[in-house]
C-alpha positions in Angstrom: -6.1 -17.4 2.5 -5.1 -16.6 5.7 -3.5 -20.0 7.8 -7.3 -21.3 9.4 -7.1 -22.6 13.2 -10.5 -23.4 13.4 -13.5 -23.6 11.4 -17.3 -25.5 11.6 -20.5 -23.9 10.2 -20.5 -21.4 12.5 -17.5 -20.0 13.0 -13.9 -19.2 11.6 -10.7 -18.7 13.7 -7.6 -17.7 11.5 -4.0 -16.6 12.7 -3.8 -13.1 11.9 -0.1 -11.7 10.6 1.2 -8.8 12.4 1.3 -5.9 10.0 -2.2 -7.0 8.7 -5.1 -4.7 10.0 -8.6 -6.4 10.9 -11.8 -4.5 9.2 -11.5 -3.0 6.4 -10.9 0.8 5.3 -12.7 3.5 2.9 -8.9 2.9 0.9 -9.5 -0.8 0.2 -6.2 -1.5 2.1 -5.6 -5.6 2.7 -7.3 -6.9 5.3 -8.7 -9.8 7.6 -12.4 -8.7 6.8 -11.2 -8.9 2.8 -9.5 -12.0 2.5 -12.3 -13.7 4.5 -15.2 -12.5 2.5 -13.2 -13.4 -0.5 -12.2 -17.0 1.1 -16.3 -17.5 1.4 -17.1 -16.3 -2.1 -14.7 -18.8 -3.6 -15.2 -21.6 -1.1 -18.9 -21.3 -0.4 -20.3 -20.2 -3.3 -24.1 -21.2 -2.8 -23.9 -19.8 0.6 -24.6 -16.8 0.0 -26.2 -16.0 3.7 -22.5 -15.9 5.1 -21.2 -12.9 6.8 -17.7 -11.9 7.8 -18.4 -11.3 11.2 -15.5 -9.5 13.7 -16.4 -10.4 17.4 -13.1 -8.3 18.5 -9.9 -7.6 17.0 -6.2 -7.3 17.0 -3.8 -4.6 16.3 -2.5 -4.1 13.1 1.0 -4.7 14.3 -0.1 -7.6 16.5 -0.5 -11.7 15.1 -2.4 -14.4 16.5 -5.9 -16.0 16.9 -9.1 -13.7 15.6 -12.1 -14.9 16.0 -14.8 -14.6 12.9 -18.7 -15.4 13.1 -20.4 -16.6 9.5 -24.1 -15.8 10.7 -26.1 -13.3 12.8 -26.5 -15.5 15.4 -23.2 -16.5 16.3 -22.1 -13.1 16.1 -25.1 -12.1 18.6 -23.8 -15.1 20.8 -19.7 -14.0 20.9 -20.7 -10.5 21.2 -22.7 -11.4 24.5 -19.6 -13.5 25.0 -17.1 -11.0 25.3 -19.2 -8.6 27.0 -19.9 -11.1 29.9 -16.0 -11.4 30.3 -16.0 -15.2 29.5 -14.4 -15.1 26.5 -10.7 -16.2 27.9 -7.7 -14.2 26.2 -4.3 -15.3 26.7 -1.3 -13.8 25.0 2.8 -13.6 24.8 4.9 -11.2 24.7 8.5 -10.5 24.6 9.3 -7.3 27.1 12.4 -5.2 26.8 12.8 -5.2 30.5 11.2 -7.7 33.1 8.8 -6.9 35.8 10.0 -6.3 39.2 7.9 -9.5 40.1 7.4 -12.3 38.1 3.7 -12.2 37.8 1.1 -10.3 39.4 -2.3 -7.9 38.0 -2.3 -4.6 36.8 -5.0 -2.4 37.1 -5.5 1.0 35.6 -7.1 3.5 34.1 -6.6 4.8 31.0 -8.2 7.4 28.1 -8.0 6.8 24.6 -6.3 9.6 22.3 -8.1 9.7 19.0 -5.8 12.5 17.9 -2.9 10.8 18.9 -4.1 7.2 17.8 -2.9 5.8 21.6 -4.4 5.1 25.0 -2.9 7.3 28.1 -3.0 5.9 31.4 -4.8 8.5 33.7 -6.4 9.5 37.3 -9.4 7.1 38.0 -12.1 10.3 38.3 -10.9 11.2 34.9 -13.9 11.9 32.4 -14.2 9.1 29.6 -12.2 6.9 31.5 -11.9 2.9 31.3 -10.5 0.5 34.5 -8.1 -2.2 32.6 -6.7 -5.3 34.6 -4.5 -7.8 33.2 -2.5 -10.7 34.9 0.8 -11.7 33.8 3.6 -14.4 34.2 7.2 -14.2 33.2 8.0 -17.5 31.9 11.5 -17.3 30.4 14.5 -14.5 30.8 17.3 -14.0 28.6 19.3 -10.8 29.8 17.2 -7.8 30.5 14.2 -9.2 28.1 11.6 -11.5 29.5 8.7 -13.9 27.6 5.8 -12.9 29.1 2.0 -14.8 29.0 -0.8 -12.1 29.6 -4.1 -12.6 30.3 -6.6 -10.1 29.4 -9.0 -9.4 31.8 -11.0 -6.6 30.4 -10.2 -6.2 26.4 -9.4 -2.0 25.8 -7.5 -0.2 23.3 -4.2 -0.9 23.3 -4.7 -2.3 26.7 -1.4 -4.6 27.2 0.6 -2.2 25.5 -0.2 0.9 27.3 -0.3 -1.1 30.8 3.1 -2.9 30.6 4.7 0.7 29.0 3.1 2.3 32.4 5.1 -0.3 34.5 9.0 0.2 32.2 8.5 -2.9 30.6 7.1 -2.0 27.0 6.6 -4.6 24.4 9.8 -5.3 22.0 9.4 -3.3 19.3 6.5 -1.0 19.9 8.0 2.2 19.8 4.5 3.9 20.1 4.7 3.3 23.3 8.4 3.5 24.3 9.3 -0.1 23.0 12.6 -0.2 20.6 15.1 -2.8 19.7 13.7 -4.8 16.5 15.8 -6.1 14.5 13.2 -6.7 11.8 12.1 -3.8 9.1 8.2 -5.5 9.3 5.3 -3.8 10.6 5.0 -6.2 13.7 5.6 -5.7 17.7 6.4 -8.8 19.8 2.7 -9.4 21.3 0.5 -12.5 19.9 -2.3 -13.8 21.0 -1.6 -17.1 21.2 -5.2 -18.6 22.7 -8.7 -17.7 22.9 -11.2 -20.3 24.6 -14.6 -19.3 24.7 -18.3 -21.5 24.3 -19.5 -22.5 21.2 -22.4 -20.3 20.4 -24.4 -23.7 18.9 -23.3 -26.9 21.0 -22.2 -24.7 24.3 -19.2 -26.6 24.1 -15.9 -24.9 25.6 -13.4 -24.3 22.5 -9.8 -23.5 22.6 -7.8 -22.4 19.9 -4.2 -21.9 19.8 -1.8 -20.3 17.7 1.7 -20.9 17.0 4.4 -18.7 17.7 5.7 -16.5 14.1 8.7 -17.3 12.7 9.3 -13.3 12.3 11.7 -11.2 14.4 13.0 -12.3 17.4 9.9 -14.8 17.9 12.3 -17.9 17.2 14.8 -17.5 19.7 11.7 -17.7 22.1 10.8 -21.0 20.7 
């Protein structure tokens, strides 16, 4: 099973691997939505009422907290959650080049390409559009590279990657968009979400969960 952050009778939070997609596929690859569902058939066997509920999701190529819901309620609740905005996402990332300031909001627009499997950043007026906003905060440099925290302000496709790629500072390793320089052969870019706070769909208590850093490319020099 997949290393558990969090867990009660409601929900799950795990620490996803980068290289390890989220839902499931019509190929019956590995994934979060599997291991889960086979976690709660070995470890709750009389509950047979339990769901593996995704609330949101991470990149395949991207580690850190994801948030699971075991019943139709709490998935209701996280849903409304995350569409409210109040569901707080905070992430790192290593940058191949550092902002020109050392934090600061982005806001753009950007399209996805379903062909292409990317996002584009695009004029405002254009059709099928989404605004994104992000704030960031360098927090250590080492040469060009920077350790960056990101906080998600709206939650679109490929959001941090495609914003700090529009700005010259792309993630380390994500050559989809423009990134280079691993030194690692594993299906992973630099970018982990490393806490997700949000109200506990039963109690209304505020929960935070953290995750640690990997110990996978050039994560532990950032340690």
């Amino acid at each position: 099973m997949l290393p558990i952050l969090f867990e009660d009778n409601y929900l799950l939070a795990i620490d996803k691997p980068a290289g390890l997609q989220s839902d499931k596929d019509k190929h019956r690859n590995p994934s979060v939505e599997r291991e889960v569902a086979e976690y709660f058939r070995k470890t709750f066997p009389w509950k047979k009422q339990l769901v593996v509920g995704l609330t949101h999701r991470l990149d395949r190529a991207v580690s850190g907290v994801l948030l699971i819901s075991k019943t139709p309620a709490t998935i209701k609740s996280l849903a409304a959650q995350f569409e409210a905005r109040s569901v707080s996402k905070f992430y790192f990332a290593i940058l191949e080049k550092c902002p020109p300031a050392d934090e600061g909001e982005l806001v753009h627009w950007i399209k996805k390409d379903d062909l292409a499997k990317r996002a584009v950043v695009v004029n405002p007026h254009t059709k099928a559009s989404q605004e994104c906003r992000l704030r960031y905060k360098v927090l250590e440099k080492k040469g060009e590279k920077c350790l960056a925290e990101i906080e998600l302000l709206t939650g679109r496709y490929h959001q941090i990657r495609v914003q700090m790629a529009a700005i010259g500072c792309p993630v380390l390793g994500d050559e989809k968009y423009g990134g280079g320089g691993m030194k690692s052969d594993i299906s992973m870019i630099h970018l982990h979400a490393h806490r997700l706070a949000f109200d506990h769909p039963k109690t209304g208590e505020r929960i935070e969960v953290n995750a640690p850093l990997p110990n996978l490319g050039e994560w532990p020099a950032w340690k």
